[in-house]
LOTOR-420276 format. One record per atom (N, C-alpha, C): residue number from 1; x, y, z. Coordinates in Angstrom, 1 decimal, padded with zeros to 4 digits. Layout:
N
(rec NUM,(X,Y,Z))
...
# end
This chain:
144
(rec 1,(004.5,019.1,002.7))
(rec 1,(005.5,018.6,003.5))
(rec 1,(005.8,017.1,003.1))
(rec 2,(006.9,016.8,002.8))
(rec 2,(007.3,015.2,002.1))
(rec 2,(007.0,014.3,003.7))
(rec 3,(006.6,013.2,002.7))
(rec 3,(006.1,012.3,003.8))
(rec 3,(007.8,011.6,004.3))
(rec 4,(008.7,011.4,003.6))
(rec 4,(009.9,011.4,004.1))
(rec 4,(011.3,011.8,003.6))
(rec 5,(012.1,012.5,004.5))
(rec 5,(013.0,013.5,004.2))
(rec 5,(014.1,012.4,002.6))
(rec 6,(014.4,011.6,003.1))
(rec 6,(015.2,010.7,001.7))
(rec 6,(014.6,009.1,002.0))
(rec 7,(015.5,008.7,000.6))
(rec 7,(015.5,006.9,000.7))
(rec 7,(015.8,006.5,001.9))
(rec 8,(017.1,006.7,002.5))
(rec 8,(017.0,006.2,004.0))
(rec 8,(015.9,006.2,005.1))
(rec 9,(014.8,007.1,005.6))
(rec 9,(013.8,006.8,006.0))
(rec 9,(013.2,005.6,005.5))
(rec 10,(012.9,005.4,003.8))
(rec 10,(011.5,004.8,003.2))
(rec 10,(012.7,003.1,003.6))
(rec 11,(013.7,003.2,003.6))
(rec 11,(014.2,001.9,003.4))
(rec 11,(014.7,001.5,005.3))
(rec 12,(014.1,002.0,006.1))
(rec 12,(013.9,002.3,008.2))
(rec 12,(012.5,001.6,007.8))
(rec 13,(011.8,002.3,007.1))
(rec 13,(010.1,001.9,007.3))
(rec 13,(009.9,000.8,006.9))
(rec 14,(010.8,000.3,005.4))
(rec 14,(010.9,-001.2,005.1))
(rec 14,(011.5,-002.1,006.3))
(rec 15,(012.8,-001.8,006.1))
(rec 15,(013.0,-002.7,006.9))
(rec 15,(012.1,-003.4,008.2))
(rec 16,(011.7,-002.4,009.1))
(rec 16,(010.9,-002.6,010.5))
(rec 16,(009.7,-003.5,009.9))
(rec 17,(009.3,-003.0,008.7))
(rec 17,(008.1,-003.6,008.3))
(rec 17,(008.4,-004.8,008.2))
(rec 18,(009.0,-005.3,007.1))
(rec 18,(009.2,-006.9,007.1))
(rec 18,(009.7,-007.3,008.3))
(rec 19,(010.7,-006.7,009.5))
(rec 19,(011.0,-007.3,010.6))
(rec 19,(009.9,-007.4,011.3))
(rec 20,(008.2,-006.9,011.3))
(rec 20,(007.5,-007.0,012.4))
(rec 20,(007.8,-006.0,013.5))
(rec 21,(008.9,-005.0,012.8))
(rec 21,(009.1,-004.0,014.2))
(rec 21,(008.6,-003.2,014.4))
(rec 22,(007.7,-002.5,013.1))
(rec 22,(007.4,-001.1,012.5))
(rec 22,(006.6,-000.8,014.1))
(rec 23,(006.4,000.1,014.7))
(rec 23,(005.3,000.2,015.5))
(rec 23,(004.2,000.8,014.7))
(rec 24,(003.0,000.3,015.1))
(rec 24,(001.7,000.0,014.3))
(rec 24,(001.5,001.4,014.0))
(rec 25,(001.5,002.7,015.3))
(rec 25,(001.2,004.5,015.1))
(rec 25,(002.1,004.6,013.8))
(rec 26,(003.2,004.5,013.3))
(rec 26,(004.2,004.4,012.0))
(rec 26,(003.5,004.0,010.8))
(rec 27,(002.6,003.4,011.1))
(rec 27,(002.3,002.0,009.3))
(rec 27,(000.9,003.1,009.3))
(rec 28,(001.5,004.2,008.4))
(rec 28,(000.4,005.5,007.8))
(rec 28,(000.3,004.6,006.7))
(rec 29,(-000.4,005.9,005.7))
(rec 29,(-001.2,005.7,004.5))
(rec 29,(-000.1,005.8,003.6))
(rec 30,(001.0,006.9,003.9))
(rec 30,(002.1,007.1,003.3))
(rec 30,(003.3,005.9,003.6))
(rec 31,(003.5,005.1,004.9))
(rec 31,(004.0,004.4,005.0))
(rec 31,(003.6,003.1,003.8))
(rec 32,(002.5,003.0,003.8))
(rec 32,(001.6,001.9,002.9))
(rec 32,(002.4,002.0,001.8))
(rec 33,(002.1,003.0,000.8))
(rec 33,(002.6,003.6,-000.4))
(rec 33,(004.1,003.2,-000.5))
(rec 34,(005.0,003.7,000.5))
(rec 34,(006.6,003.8,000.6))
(rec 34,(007.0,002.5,000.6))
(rec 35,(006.2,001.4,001.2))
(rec 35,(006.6,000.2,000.7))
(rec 35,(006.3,-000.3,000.3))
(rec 36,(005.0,-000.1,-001.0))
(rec 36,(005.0,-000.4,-002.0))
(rec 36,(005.6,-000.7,-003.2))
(rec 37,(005.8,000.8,-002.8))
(rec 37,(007.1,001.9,-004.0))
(rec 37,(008.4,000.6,-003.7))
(rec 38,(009.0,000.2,-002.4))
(rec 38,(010.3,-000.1,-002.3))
(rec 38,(010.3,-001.5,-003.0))
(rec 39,(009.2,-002.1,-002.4))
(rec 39,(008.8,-003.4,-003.1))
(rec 39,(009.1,-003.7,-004.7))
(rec 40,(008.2,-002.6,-004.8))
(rec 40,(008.0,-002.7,-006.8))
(rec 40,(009.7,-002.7,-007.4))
(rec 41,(010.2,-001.7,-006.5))
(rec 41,(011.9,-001.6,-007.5))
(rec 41,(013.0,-002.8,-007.2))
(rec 42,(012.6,-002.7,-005.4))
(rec 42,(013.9,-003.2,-005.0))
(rec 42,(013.9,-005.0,-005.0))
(rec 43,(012.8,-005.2,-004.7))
(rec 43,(012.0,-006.9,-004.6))
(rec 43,(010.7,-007.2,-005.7))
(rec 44,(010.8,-006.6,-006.7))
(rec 44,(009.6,-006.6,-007.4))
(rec 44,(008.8,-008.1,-007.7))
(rec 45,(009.8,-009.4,-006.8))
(rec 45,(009.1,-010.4,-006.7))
(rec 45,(008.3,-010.9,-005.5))
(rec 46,(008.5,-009.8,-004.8))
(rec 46,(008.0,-009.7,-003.3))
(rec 46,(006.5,-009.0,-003.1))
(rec 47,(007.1,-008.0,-004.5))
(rec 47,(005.4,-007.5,-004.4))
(rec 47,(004.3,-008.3,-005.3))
(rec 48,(004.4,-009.5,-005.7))
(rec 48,(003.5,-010.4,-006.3))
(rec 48,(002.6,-010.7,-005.5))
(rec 49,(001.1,-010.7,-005.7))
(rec 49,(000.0,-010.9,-005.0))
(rec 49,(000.2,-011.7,-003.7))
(rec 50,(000.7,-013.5,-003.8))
(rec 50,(001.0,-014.2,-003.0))
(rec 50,(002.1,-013.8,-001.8))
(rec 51,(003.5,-013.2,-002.1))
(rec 51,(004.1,-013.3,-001.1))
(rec 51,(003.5,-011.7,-000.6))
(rec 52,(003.2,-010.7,-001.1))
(rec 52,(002.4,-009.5,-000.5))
(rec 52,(001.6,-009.5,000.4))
(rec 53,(000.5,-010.4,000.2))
(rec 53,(-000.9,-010.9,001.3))
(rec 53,(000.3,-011.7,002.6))
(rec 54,(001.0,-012.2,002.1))
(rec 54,(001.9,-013.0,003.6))
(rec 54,(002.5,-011.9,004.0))
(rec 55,(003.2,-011.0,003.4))
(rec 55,(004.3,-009.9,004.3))
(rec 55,(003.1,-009.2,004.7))
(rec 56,(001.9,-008.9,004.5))
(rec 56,(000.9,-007.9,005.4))
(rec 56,(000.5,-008.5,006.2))
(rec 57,(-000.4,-009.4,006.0))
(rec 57,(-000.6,-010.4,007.4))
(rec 57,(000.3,-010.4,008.4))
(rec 58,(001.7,-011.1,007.8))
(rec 58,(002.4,-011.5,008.8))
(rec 58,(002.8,-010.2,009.5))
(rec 59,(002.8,-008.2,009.2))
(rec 59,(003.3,-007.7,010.0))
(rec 59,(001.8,-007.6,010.6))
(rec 60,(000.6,-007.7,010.4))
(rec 60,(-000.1,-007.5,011.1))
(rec 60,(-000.8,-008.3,012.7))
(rec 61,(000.0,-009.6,012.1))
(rec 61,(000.1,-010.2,013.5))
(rec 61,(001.1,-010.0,014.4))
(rec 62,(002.4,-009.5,013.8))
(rec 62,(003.5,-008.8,014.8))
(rec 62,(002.9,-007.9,015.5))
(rec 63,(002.3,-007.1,015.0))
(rec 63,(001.9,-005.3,015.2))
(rec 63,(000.3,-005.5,015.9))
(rec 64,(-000.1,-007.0,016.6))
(rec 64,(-001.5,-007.1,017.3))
(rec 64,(-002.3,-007.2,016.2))
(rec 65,(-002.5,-007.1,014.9))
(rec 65,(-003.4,-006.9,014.6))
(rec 65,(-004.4,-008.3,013.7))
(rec 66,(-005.5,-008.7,014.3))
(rec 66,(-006.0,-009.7,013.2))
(rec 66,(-006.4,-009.6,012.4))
(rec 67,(-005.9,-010.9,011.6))
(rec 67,(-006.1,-010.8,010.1))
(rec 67,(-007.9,-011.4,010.0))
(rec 68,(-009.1,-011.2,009.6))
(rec 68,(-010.1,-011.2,010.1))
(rec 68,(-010.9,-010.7,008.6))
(rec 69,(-012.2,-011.1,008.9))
(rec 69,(-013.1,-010.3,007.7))
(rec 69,(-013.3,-008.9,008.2))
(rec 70,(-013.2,-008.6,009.3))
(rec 70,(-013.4,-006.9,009.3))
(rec 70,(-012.2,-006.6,009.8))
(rec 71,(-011.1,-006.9,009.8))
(rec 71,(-009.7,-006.2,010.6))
(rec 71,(-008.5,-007.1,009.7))
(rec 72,(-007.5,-006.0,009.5))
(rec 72,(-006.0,-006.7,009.6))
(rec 72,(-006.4,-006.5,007.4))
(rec 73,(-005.4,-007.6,007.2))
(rec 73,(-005.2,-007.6,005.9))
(rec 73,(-006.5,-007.6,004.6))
(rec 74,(-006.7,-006.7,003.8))
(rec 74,(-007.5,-006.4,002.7))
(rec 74,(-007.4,-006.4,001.5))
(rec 75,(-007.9,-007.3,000.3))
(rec 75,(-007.1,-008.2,-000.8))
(rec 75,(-007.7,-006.7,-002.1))
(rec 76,(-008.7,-006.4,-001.7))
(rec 76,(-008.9,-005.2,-002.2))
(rec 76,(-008.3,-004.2,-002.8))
(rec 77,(-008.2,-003.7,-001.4))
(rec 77,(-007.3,-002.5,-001.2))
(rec 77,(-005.9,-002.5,-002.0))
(rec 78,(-005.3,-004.0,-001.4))
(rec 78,(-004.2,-003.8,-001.8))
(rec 78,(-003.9,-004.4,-002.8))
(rec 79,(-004.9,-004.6,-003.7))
(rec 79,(-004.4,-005.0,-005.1))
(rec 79,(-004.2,-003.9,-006.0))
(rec 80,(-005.4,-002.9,-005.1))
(rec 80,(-005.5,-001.3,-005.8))
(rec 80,(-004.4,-000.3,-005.6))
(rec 81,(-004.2,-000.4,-004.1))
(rec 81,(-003.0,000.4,-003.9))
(rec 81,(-001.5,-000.4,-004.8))
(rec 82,(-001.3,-001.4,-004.9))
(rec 82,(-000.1,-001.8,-005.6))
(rec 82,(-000.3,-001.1,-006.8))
(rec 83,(-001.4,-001.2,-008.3))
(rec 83,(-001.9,-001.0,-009.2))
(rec 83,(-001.2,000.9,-009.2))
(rec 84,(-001.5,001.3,-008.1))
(rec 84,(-001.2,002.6,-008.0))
(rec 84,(000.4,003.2,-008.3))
(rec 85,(000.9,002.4,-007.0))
(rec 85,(001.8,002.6,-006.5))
(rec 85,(002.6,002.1,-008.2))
(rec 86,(002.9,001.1,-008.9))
(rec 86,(003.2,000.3,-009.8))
(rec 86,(003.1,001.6,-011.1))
(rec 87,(001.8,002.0,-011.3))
(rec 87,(001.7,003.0,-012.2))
(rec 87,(002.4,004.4,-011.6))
(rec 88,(002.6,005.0,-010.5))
(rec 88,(003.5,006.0,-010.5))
(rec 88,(004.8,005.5,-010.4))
(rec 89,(005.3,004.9,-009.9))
(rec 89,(006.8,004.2,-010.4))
(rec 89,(007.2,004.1,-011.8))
(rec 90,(006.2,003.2,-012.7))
(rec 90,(006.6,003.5,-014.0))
(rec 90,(006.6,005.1,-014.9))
(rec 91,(006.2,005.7,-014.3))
(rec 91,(006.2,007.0,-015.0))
(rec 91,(007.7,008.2,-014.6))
(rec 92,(008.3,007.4,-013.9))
(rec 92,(010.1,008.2,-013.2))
(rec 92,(011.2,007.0,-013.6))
(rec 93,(012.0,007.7,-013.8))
(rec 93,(013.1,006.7,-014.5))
(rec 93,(013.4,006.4,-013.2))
(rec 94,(014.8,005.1,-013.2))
(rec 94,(014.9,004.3,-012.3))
(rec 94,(016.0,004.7,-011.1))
(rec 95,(016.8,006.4,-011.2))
(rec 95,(017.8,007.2,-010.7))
(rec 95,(017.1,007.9,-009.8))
(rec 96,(015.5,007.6,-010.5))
(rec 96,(014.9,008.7,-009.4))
(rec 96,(014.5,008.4,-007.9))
(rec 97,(014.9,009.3,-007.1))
(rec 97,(014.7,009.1,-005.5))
(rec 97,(013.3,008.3,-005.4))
(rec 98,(013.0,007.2,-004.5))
(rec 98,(011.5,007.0,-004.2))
(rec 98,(010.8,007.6,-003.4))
(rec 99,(011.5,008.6,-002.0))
(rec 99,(011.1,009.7,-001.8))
(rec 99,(010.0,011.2,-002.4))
(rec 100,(010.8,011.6,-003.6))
(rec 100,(010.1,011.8,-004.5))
(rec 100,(009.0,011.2,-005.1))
(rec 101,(009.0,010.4,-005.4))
(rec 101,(008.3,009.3,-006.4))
(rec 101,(006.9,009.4,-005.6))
(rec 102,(007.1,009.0,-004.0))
(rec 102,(006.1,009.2,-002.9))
(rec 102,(005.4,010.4,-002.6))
(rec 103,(006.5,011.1,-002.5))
(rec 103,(005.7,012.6,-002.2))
(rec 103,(004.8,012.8,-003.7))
(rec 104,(004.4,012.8,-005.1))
(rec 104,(004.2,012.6,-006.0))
(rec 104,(003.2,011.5,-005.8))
(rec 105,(003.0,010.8,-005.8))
(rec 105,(002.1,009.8,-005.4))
(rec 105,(000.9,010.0,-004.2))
(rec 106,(001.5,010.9,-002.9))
(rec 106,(000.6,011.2,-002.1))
(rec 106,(000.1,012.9,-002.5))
(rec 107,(001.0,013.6,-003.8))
(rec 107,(-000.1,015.0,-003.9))
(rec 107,(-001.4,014.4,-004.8))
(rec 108,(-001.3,012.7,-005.2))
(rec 108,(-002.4,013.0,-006.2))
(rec 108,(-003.7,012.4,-005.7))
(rec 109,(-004.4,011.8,-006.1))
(rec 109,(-006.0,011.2,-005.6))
(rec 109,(-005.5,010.2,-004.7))
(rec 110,(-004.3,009.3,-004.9))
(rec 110,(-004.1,008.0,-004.1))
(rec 110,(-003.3,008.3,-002.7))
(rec 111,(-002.9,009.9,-002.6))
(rec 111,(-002.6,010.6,-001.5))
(rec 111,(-003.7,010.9,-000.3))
(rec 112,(-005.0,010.7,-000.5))
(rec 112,(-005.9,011.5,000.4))
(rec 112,(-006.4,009.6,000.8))
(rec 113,(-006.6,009.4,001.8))
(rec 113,(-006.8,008.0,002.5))
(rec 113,(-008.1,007.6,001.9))
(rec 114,(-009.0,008.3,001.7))
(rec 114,(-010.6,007.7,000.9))
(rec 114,(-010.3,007.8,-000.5))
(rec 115,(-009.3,007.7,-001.0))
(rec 115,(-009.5,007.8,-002.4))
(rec 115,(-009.8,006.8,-003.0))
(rec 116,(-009.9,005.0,-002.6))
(rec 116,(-010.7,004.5,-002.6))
(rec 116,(-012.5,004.6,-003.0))
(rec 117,(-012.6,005.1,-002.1))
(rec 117,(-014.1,005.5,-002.4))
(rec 117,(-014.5,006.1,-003.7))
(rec 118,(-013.8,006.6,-004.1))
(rec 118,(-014.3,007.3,-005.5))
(rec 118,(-014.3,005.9,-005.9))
(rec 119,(-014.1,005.0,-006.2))
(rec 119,(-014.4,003.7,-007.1))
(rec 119,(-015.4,002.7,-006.3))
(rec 120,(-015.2,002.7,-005.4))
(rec 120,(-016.2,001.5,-004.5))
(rec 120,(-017.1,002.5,-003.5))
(rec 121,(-018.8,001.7,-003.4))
(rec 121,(-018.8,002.6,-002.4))
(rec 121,(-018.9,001.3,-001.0))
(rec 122,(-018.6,002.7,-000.3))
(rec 122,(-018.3,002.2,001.2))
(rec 122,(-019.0,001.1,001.8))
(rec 123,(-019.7,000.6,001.6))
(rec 123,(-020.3,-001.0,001.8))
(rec 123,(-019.8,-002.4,001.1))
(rec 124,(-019.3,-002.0,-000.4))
(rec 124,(-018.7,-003.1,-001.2))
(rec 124,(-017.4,-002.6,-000.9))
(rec 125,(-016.3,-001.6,-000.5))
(rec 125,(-015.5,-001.8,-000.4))
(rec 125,(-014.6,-002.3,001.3))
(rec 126,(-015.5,-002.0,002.0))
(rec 126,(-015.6,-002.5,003.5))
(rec 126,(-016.4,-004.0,003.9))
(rec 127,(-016.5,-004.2,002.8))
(rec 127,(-017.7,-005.7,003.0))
(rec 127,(-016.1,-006.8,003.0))
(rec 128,(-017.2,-007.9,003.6))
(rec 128,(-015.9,-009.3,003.6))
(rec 128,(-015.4,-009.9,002.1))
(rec 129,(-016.8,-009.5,001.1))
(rec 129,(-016.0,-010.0,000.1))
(rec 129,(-014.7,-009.6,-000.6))
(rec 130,(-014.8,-008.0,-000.2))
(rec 130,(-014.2,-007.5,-000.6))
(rec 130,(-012.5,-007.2,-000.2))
(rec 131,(-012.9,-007.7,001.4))
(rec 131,(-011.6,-008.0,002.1))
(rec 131,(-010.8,-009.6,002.0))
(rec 132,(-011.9,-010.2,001.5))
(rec 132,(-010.8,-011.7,001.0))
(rec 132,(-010.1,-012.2,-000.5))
(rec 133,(-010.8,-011.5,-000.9))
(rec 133,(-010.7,-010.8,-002.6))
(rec 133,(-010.8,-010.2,-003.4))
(rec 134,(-010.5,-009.9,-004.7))
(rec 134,(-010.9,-008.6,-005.6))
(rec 134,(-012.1,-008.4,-005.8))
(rec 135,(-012.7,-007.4,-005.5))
(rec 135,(-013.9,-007.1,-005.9))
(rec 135,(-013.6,-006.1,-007.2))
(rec 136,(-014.0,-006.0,-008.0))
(rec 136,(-014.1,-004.8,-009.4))
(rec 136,(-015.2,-003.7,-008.4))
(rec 137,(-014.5,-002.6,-008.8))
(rec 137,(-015.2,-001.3,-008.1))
(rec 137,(-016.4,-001.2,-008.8))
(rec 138,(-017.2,-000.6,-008.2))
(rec 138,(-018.8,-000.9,-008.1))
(rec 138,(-019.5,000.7,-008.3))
(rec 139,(-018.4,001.9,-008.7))
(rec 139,(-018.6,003.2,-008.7))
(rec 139,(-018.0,003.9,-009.8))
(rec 140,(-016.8,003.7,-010.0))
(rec 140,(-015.5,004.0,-011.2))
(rec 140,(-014.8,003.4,-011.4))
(rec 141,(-014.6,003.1,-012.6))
(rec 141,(-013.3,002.4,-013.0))
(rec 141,(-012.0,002.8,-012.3))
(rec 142,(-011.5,001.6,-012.2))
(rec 142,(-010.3,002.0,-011.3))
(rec 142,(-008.8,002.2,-012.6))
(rec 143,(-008.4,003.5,-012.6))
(rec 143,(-007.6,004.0,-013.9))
(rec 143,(-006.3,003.8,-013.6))
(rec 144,(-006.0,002.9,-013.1))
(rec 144,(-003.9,002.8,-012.9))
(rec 144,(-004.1,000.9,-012.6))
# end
């Protein structure tokens, strides 16, 4: 089942996102991804590490959530999930739906929410160092 019917959804889920509207039950694993995806094409200077960590934060204080060593924004994660997201974008030409691109992105490893884990294990990847900065995975190379 596609995580969303076309680009119109993925660019509703953007939008709310940078507005701070998104409601929090919305901001899935697939939502994660979809604006990543939108990021990389549409603002690809938006998804540079610095203004990235501010647009997550900042929806995560909209959306209640603190930014904290164990809650809210994760430097980790989302250096990995961009890395992801970045390497299945570049493998579709630029006509192609992001919808697609997404659904494609979530049938593969970076689709199932622990896929993480196969590279870190769950104490270095849930630890605070790992949430204020890059940690290098401590299990597998991380291959995108």
């Amino acid at each position: 089942m596609p995580a969303y019917s076309d680009d119109t959804e993925i660019n509703d889920i953007v939008s709310a996102f940078l507005s701070g509207t998104l409601p929090k039950a919305k901001w899935t694993h697939a939502a994660h991804f979809a604006v990543a995806l939108w990021l990389l094409r549409h603002r690809p200077e938006w998804a540079e590490l610095p203004i990235m960590r501010g647009l997550i934060r900042a929806y995560n204080e909209a959306s209640g959530t603190a930014n904290t060593l164990s809650s809210g924004y994760h430097e980790t994660i989302t250096i990995a999930s961009m890395r992801a997201a970045g390497a299945f974008l570049a493998h579709y030409p630029a006509e192609t739906p992001l919808c697609v691109i997404l659904d494609a992105l979530m049938a593969g490893a970076p689709g199932r929410s622990d896929w993480l884990l196969g590279h870190w294990t769950r104490e270095t990847l849930f630890g605070p160092e790992a949430r204020s900065h890059w940690v290098e995975p401590d299990r597998a190379a991380l291959t995108v």
